[in-house]
C-alpha positions as CSV (number, residue, x, y, z in Angstrom):
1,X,105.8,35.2,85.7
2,X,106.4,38.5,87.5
3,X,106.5,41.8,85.8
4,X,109.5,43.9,86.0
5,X,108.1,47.4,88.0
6,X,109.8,49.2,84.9
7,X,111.0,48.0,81.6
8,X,114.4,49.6,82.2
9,X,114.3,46.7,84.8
10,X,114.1,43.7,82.2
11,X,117.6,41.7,81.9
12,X,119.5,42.0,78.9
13,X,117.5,45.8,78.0
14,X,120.1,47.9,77.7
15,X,122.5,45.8,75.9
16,X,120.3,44.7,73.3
17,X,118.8,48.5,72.7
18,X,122.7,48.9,72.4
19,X,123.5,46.7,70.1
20,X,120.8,48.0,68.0
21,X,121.5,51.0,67.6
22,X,118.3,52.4,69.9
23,X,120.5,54.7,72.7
24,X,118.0,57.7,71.7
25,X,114.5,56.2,71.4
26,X,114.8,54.5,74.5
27,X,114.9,57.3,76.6
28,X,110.8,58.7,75.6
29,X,111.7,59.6,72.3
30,X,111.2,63.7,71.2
31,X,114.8,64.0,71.7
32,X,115.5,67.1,70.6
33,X,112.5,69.0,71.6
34,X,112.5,67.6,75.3
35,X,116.6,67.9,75.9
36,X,115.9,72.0,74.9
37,X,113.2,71.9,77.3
38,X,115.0,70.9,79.7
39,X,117.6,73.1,79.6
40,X,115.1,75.9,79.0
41,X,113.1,75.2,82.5
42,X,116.6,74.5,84.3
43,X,117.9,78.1,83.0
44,X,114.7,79.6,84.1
45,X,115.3,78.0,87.8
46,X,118.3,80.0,88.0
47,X,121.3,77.3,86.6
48,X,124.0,79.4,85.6
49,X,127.4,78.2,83.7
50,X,129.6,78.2,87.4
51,X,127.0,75.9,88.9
52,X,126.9,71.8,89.2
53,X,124.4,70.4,87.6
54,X,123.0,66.9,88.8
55,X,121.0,64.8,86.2
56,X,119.7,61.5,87.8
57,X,117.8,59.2,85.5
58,X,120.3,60.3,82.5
59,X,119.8,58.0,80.3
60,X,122.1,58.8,76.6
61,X,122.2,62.9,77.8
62,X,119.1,63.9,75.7
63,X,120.0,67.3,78.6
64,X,123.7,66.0,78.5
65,X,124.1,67.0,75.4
66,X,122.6,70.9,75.7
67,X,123.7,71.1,79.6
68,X,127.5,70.0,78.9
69,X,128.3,72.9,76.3
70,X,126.8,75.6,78.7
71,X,128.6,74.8,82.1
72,X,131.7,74.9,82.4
73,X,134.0,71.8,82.4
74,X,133.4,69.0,84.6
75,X,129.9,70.9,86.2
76,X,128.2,68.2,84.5
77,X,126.7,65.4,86.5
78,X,124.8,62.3,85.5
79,X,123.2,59.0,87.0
80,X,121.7,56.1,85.4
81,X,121.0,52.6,85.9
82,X,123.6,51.6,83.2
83,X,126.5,53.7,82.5
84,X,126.7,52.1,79.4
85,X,124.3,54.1,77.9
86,X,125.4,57.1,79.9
87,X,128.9,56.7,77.9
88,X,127.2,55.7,74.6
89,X,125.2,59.0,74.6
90,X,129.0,61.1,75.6
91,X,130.4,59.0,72.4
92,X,127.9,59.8,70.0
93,X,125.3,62.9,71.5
94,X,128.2,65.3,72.5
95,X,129.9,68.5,70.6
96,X,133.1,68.1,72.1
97,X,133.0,64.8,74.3
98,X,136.6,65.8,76.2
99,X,134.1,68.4,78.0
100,X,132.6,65.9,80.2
101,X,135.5,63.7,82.0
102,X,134.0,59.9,82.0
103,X,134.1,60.0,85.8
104,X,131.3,62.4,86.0
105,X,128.8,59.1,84.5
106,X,128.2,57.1,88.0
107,X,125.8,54.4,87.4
108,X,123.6,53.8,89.8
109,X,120.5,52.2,90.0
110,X,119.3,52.2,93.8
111,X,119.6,56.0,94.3
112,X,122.8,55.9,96.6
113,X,124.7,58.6,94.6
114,X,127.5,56.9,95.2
115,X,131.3,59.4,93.9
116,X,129.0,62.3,93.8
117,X,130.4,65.5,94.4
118,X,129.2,66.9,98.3
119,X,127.5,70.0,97.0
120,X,125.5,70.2,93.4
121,X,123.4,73.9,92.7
122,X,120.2,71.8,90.8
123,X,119.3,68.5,90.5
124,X,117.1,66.9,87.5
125,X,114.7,64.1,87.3
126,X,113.3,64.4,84.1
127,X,110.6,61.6,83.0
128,X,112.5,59.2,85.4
129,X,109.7,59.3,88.0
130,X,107.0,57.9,85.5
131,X,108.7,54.6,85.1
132,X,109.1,53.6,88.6
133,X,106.6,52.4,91.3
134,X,105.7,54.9,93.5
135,X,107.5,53.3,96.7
136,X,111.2,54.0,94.7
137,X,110.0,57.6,94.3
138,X,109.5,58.0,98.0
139,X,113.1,56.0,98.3
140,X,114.5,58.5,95.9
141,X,113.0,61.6,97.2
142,X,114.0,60.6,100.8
143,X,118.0,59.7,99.8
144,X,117.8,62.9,97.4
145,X,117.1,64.9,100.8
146,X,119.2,62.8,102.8
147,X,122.6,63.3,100.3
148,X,122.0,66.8,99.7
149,X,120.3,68.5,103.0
150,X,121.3,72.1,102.2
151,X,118.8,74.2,100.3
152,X,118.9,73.0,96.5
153,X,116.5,73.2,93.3
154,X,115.3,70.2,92.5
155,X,113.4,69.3,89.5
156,X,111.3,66.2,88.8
157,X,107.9,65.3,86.8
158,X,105.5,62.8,87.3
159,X,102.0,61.9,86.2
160,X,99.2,62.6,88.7
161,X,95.4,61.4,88.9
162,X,92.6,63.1,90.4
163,X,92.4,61.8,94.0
164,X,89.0,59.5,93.1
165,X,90.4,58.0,90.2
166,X,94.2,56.6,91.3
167,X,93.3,53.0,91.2
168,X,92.1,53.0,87.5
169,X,94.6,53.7,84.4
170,X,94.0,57.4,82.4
171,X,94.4,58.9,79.7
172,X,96.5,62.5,80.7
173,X,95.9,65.6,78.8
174,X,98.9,64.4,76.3
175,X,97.4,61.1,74.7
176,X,99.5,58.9,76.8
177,X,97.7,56.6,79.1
178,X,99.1,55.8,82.7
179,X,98.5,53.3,85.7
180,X,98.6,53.1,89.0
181,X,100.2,49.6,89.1
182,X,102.5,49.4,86.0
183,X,104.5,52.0,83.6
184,X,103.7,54.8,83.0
185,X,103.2,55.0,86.5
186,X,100.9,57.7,87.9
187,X,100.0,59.3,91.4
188,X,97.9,61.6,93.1
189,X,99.4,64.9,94.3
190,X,98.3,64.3,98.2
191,X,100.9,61.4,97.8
192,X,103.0,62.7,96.2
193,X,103.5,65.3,99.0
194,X,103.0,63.0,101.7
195,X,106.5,61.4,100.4
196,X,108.1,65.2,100.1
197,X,106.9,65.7,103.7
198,X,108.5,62.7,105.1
199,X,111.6,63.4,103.0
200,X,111.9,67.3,104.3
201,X,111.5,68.5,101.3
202,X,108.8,71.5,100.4
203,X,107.3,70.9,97.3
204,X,106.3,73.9,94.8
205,X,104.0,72.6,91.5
206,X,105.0,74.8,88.3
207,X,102.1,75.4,85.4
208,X,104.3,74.5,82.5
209,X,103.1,72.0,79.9
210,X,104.9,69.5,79.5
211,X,105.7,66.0,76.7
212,X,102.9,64.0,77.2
213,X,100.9,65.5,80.3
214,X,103.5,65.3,82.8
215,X,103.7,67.6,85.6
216,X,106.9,69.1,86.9
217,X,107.2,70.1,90.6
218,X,110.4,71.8,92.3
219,X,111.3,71.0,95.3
């Protein structure tokens, strides 16, 4: 039997975490702590209330649910594989859900961005990376570039491993241990930058710590 590349991936996930209840530990749990993050490292980058914010890999808005009260009406953006989850977190996650119009929830699993607006200011992939293969983050990167080719921020995280140890699974500085064939997927910096190259993009590593040893770049 073949292994779904991500457990997002597995039929029937989303409706059964769902039914059950589960829209918020499904996402990587620390809910609280890693939506202010979030928002804390996107203000730092410059996101003001006027701007459009793009957050792919949305999940039940762990950021929705900080990013939505600061922007102003309808700046808010989100993209995840199942928009059920997307409208589950508005429902339940969100001060005052009539802030964020249901059309701005596109699902979207294959990274075409499809009824997105032409021009976002910043762009978040927060702990989406780590649960693909590294082949959909070079397919993501690329279309990211490709949709958007005017200068933008764009924030992601990933796990890396030292160049001479890729091919074996690790334990980051965090506790959580990571692979180079199944989730938590990790990479090595040099390709990691080969796929920014070949997307046009210029990538810029930051020093914060983040959840769990990732490592946030902006490109």
């Amino acid at each position: 039997m073949t292994r779904a590349p991500s457990p997002y991936l597995v039929s029937g996930f989303y409706d059964r975490a769902l039914r059950d209840g589960r829209h918020r530990d499904i996402v990587g749990g620390r809910w609280d702590e890693t939506g202010r993050l979030q928002m804390a490292l996107l203000q730092a980058h410059g996101l003001q209330p006027n701007q459009t914010l793009l957050d792919i890999g949305a999940g039940s808005l762990r950021l929705g649910c900080k990013a939505v009260p600061y922007l102003d009406p309808g700046h808010y953006w989100a993209t995840d594989a199942s928009r059920a989850l997307m409208l589950r977190g508005r429902e339940m996650e969100l001060p005052d859900p009539d802030r964020l119009p249901e059309d701005r929830l596109v699902e979207d699993a294959d990274f075409a961005f499809p009824n997105l607006p032409l021009r976002v200011d910043c762009l978040i992939a927060f702990g989406l990376f780590t649960h693909l293969p590294p082949g959909q983050t070079a397919h993501a990167l690329a279309r990211i570039a490709r949709r958007w080719p005017e200068p933008r921020v764009l924030l992601f995280t990933v796990f890396l491993a030292p160049e001479d140890h890729a091919g074996e699974s690790l334990r980051q500085p965090d506790g959580v241990v990571t692979h180079p064939d199944r989730p938590p997927w990790h990479l090595t910096e040099t390709a990691l930058r080969g796929m920014a190259d070949a997307a046009g993009l210029t990538l810029e590593r930051q020093p914060d710590r983040l959840p769990r040893g990732q490592v946030l770049f902006r490109a």
